[in-house]
C-alpha positions in Angstrom: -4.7 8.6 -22.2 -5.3 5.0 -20.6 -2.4 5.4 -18.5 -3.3 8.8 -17.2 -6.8 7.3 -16.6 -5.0 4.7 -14.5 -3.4 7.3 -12.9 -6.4 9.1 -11.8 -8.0 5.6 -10.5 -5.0 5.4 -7.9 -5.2 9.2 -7.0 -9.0 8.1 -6.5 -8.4 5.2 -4.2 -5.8 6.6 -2.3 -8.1 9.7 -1.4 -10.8 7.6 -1.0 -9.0 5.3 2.0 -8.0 8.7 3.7 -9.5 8.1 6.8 -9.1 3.8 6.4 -7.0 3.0 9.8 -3.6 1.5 8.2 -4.1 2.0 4.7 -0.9 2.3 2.8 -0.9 4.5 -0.3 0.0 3.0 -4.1 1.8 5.2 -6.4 1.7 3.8 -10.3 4.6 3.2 -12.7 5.2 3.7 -16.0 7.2 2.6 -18.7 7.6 3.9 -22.4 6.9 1.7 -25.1 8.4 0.2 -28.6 10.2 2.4 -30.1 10.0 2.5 -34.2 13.6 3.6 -35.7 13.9 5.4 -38.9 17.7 5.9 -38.5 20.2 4.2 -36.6 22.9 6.1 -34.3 26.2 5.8 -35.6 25.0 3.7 -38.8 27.6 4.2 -41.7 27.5 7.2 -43.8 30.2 6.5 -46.3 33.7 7.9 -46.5 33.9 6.6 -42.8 31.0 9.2 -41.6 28.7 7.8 -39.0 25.3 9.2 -37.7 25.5 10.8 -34.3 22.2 10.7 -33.7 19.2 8.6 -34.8 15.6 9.1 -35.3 12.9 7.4 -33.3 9.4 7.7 -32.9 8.0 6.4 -29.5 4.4 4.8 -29.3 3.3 6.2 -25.8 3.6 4.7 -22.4 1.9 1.8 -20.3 1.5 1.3 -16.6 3.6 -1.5 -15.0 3.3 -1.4 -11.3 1.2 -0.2 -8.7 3.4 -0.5 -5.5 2.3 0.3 -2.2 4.3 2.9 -0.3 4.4 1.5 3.6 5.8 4.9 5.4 4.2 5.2 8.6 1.0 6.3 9.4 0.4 9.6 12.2 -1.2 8.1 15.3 -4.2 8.7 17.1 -5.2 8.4 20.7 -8.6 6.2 21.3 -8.1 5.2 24.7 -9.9 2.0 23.5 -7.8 -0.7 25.4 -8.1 -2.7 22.6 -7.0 0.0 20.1 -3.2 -0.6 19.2 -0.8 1.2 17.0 2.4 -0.1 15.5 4.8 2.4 15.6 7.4 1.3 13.2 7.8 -1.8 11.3 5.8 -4.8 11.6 2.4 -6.5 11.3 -0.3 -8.3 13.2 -1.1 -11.6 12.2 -4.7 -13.0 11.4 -6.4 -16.0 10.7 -8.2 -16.5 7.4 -11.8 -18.5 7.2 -9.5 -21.1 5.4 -6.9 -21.2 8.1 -4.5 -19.4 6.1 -3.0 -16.4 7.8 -2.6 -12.6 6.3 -1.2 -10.1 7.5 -2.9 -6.2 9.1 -1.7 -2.9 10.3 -5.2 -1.8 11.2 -4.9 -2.4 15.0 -9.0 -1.8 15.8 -9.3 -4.9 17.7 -12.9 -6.6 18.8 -13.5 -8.8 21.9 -16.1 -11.7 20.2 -18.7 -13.6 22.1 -15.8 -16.3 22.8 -13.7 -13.9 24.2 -11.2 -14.4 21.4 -10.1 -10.8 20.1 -11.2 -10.4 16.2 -10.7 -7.8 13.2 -13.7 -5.9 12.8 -14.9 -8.3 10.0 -14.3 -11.1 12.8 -11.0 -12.5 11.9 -9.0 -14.2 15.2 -6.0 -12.3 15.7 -2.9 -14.6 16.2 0.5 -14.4 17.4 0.2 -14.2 21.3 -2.7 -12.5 21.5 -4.6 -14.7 24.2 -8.4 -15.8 25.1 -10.0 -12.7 26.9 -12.4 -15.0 30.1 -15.3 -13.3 30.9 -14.0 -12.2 34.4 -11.4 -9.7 33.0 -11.9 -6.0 34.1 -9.0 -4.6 32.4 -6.6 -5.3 29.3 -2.6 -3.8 29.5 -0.6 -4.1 26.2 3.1 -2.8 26.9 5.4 -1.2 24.2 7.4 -4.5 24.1 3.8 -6.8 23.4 3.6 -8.1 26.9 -0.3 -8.5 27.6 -1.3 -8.6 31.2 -5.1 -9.3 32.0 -6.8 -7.7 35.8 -10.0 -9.3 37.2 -11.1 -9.5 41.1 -8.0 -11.8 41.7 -5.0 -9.3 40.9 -3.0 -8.6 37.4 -1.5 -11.2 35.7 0.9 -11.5 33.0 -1.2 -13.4 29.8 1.2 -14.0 26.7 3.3 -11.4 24.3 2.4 -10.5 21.3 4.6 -11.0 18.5 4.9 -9.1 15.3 5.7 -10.1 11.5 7.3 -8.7 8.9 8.9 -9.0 5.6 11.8 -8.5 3.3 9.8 -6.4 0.6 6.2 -5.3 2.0 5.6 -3.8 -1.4 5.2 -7.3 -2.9 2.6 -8.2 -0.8 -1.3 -9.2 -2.2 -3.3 -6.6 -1.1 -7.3 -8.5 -0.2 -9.0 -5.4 0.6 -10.5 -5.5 4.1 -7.6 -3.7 5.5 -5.2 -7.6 5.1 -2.3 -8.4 3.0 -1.2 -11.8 2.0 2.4 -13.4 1.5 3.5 -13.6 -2.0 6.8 -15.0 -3.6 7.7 -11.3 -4.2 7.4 -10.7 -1.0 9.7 -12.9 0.7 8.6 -15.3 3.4 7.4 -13.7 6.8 9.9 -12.8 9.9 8.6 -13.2 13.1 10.2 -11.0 16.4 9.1 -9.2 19.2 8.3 -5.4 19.6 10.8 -2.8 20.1 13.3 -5.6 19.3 15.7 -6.1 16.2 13.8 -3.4 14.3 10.1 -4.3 14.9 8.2 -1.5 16.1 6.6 -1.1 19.3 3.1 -1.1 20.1 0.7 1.9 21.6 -2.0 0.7 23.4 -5.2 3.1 23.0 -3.9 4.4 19.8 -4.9 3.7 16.2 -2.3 4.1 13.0 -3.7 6.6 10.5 -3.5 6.4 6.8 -0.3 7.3 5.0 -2.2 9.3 2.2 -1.3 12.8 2.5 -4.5 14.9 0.8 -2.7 17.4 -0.9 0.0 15.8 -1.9 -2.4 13.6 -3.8 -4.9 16.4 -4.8 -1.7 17.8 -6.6 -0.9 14.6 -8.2 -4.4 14.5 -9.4 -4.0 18.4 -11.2 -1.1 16.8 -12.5 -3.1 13.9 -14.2 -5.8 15.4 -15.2 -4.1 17.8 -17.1 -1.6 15.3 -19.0 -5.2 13.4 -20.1 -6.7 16.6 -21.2 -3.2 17.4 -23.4 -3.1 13.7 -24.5 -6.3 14.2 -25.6 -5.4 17.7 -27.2 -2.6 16.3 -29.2 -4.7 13.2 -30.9 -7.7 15.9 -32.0 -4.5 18.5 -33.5 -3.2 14.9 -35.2 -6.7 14.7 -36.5 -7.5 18.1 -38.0 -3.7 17.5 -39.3 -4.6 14.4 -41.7 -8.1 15.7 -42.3 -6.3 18.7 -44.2 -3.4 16.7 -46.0 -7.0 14.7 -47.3 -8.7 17.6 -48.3 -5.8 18.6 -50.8 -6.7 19.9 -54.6 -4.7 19.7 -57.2 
């Protein structure tokens, strides 16, 4: 029953970020646990007989994962020039209050006071992404990360953006806020350019939806509710069971 409740609280969160831009869904894993054996298989018999089968009696089953499933997201058009979409693998890189750096797929960018363009909880976004001056009039991101800035002067090319990624994503530490953060498990970060060896290329105007797919998960949550609900069943029958073996007469 604890693990189906478990169950249900990653169902929960997973339709709860439906609409977070670049939310990757978890799924939960389970494992069975300790077994208690009565019998052996294959234990001798005598007269050179041995058991074919044994007899053991499980003890239920614990969660031992939650991973994170990073499938692409559908995209949406914004036309917000600094909305942009990953579309395949990859991450934007951001700058911690500590200096440390984590990791997003939630491309809703913000120009700050300084011109410097920020998360919308005001994190610098690093990895080419330049110094916006005051004068600019217009913003181009290309599919390949080149950024070119206009102003009253002409159009000029302003840095490329470079993307990171890693050899299991699953691994990563999830911080809430839309950020991940490198882990052992999740292997040191690759950096690369767009729409080169495998990293994905970036859509300007467009944001990345979340993966969770609502009835896909609404089905999962049927599915949960009703193993809790027979779980649940099964201790009460257990129950009655021993309160009648206690209620014997001789």
């Amino acid at each position: 029953m604890e693990s189906q409740q478990m169950n249900l609280d990653v169902i929960a969160n997973n339709l709860a970020n439906v609409n977070t831009t670049g939310y990757k869904k978890s799924k939960i894993e389970f494992q069975d646990l300790l077994y208690q054996t009565t019998r052996t298989a294959g234990a001798e018999q005598g007269a050179g007989n041995q058991l074919p089968t044994g007899m053991q009696i499980g003890h239920g089953s614990r969660a031992v994962a939650t991973s994170r499933i990073f499938t692409n997201g559908e995209l949406t058009q914004t036309g917000e020039e600094l909305d942009v979409a990953i579309s395949g693998d990859g991450f934007f890189q951001v700058q911690l209050p500590d200096g440390s750096q984590a990791y997003t797929r939630d491309g809703a960018f913000k120009l700050s006071s300084t011109g410097q363009i920020v998360t919308s909880d005001g994190l610098q976004v690093i990895g080419g992404f330049p110094a916006i001056p005051a004068t600019t009039t217009g913003i181009t991101i290309s599919p390949n990360g080149e950024i070119s800035l206009t102003d009253a002067t002409g159009t000029r090319a302003a840095g490329r953006v470079s993307l990171i990624r890693f050899g299991n994503p699953a691994g990563l530490d999830a911080l809430g806020r839309n950020i991940f953060k490198e882990t052992p498990a999740s292997g040191p970060p690759e950096t690369g350019n767009a729409g080169e060896n495998g990293f994905g290329e970036l859509q300007q105007g467009y944001l990345e939806l979340s993966n969770v797919k609502v009835v896909e998960e609404m089905v999962k949550l049927i599915m949960a509710q009703r193993a809790y609900e027979v779980n649940s069943r099964a201790i009460q029958a257990a129950d009655e069971m021993m309160q009648q073996s206690n209620n014997l007469r001789r």
